[in-house]
N, C-alpha and C positions, 0 to 999 in steps of 0.2 A: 056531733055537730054543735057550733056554737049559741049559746040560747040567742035567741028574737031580744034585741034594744032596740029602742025607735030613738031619732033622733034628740026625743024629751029624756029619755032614759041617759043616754051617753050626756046630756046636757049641765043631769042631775048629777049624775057620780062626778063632772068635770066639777062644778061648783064644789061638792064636799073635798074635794082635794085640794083647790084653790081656799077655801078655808081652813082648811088644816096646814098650809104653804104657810098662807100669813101668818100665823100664831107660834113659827117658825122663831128661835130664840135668836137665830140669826137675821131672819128677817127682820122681827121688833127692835133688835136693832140697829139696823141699817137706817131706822125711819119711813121715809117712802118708797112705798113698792113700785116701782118701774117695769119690772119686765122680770118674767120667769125664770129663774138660774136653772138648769137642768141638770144639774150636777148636784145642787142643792136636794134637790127633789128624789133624787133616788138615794142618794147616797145618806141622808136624814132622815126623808120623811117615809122612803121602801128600805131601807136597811138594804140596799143594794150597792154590788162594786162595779165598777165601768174600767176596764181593760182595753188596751186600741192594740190590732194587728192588723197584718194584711189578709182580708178574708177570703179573696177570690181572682183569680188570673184574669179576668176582662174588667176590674171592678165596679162588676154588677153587684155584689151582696153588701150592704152601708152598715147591718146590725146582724147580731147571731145573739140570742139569751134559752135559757135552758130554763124548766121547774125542778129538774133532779140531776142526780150528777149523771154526767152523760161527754162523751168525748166528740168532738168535734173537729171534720178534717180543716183546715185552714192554709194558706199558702205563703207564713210567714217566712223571712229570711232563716231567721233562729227557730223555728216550730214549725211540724207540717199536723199536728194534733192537739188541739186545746181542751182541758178537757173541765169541762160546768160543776160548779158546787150548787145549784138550785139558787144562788142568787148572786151572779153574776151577768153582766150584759156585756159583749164585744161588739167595740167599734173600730168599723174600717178608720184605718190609720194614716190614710189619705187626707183623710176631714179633719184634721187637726189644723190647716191652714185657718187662718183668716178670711179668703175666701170662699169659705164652706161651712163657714158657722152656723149659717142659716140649716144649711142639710144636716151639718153636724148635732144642731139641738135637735132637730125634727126627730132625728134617728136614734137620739137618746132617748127623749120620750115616747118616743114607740115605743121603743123593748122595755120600758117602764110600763109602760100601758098593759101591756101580756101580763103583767104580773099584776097589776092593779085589778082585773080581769078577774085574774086566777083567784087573787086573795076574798075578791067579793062573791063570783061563784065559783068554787072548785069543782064540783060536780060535773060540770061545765066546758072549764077550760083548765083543768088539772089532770085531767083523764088521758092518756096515750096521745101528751103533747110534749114531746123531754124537748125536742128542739125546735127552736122558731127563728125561720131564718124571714129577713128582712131581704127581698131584691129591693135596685135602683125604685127608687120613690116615684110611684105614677108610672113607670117605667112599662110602657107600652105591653114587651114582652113577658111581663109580668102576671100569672094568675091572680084576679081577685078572687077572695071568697068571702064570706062572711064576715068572719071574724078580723081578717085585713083590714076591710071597710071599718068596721068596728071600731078597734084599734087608731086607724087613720084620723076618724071621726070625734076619737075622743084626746088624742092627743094635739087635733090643732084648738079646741074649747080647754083644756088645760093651757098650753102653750102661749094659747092668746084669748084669754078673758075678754070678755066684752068690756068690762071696766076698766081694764089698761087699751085696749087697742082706743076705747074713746079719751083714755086720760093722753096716749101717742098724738091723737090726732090736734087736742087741745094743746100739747107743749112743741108742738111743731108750724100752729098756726092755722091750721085747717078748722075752718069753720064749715060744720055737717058735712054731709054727704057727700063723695066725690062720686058727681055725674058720669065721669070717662076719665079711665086711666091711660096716658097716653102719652108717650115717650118727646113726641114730636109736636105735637097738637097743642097739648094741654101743658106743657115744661112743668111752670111752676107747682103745677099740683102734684107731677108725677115728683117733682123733685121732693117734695114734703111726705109725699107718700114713700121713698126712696129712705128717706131719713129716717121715718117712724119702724122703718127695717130694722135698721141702724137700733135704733132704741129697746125695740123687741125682740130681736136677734132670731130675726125667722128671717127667709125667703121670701123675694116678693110674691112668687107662686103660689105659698104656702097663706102670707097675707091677704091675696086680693080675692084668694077662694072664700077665707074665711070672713072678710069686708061683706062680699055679695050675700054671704050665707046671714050676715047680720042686717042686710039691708044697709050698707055703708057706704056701696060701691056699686054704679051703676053698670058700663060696660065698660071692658079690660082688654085692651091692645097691646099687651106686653112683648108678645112673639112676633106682630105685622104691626107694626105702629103706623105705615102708611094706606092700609088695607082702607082706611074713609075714602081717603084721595081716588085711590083703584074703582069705588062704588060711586061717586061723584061724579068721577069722568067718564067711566063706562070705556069700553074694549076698545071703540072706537072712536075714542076720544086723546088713546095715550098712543105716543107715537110716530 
């Protein structure tokens, strides 16, 4: 079973890896820090490779990473067996679009995260774990267990520092807290929050979870942007 993190725990290990990011000889020189590379991050700072196939006939499965060498079935064109050197992560080869970036980095830092996990306790999460498969992100049908949570928890405070999500909100114009996210309502703010996507290269799901979790973001109508209107008028009011 995975040890007991509490939220201060995954909070602490995200910060020391955000500080070992920056000091990043790429990073330093790039000058300012913007937004998380996730390719960066594993492949410098985990000594980790990132591989993209196709992992699963409904494409429910986004990551698949291994700690020992271990084979894996897959449903590639060219491969139906892939098989793990203990520091490699696969990603669905779907998420290579543009419009998947967001899910694309999220999915990378997971199967980063497994191994950040492992490397800090291996006792832990080293023991009778060769493979860890990643379902559809949040994805209903999906077992949570511990260590998922875990994992999830600490890759969106990696992914998105509080110090960039407010340096986002600063170079996009957002001054403090957004009160309501909201497509239709609120435009312009959702528009800047839309952008700071853009900048951070996450999801807006992925974002406005982690806005509320900072206290950034008040309430979020991304799925029913006209769900006020619906409470407003009342049943028998529309119609």
């Amino acid at each position: 079973m995975a040890r007991y993190l509490s939220y201060n725990d995954l909070d602490a290990i995200a910060a020391r890896v955000f500080r070992a990011y920056s000091k990043l000889p790429e990073v330093q020189e790039a000058g300012q820090l913007l937004y998380i590379d996730p390719n960066l991050l594993l492949k410098q700072l985990l000594g980790l490779t990132i591989e993209y196939r196709h992992l699963s006939m409904d494409g429910t499965t986004l990551g698949i990473t291994a700690y020992d060498e271990v084979g894996v079935e897959i449903c590639d064109e060219d491969e139906d067996l892939f098989y793990f050197d203990g520091k490699t992560v696969l990603i669905e080869k779907d998420l290579q679009t543009e419009d998947q970036t967001g899910r694309r980095n999220f999915t990378i830092v997971h199967e980063g995260c497994h191994h950040i996990l492992k490397m800090l306790f291996p006792k832990d999460y080293g023991s009778g774990a060769n493979a860890r498969r990643v379902l559809r992100y949040r994805d209903v049908r999906c077992e949570r267990n511990r260590e998922e949570w875990q994992v999830d928890r600490l890759t969106s405070s990696i992914l998105m520092p509080q110090e960039l999500v407010e340096q986002a909100m600063s170079l996009v114009g957002q001054n403090g807290r957004i009160d309501m996210l909201n497509a239709v309502w609120r435009r312009k703010e959702y528009e800047k929050f839309c952008n700071m996507c853009y900048l951070l290269g996450v999801s807006k799901q992925a974002l406005s979870i982690r806005m509320m979790r900072l206290g950034l973001l008040g309430e979020e109508h991304l799925r029913h942007p006209n769900e006020i209107l619906d409470i407003v008028m009342g049943d028998d009011d529309i119609g």
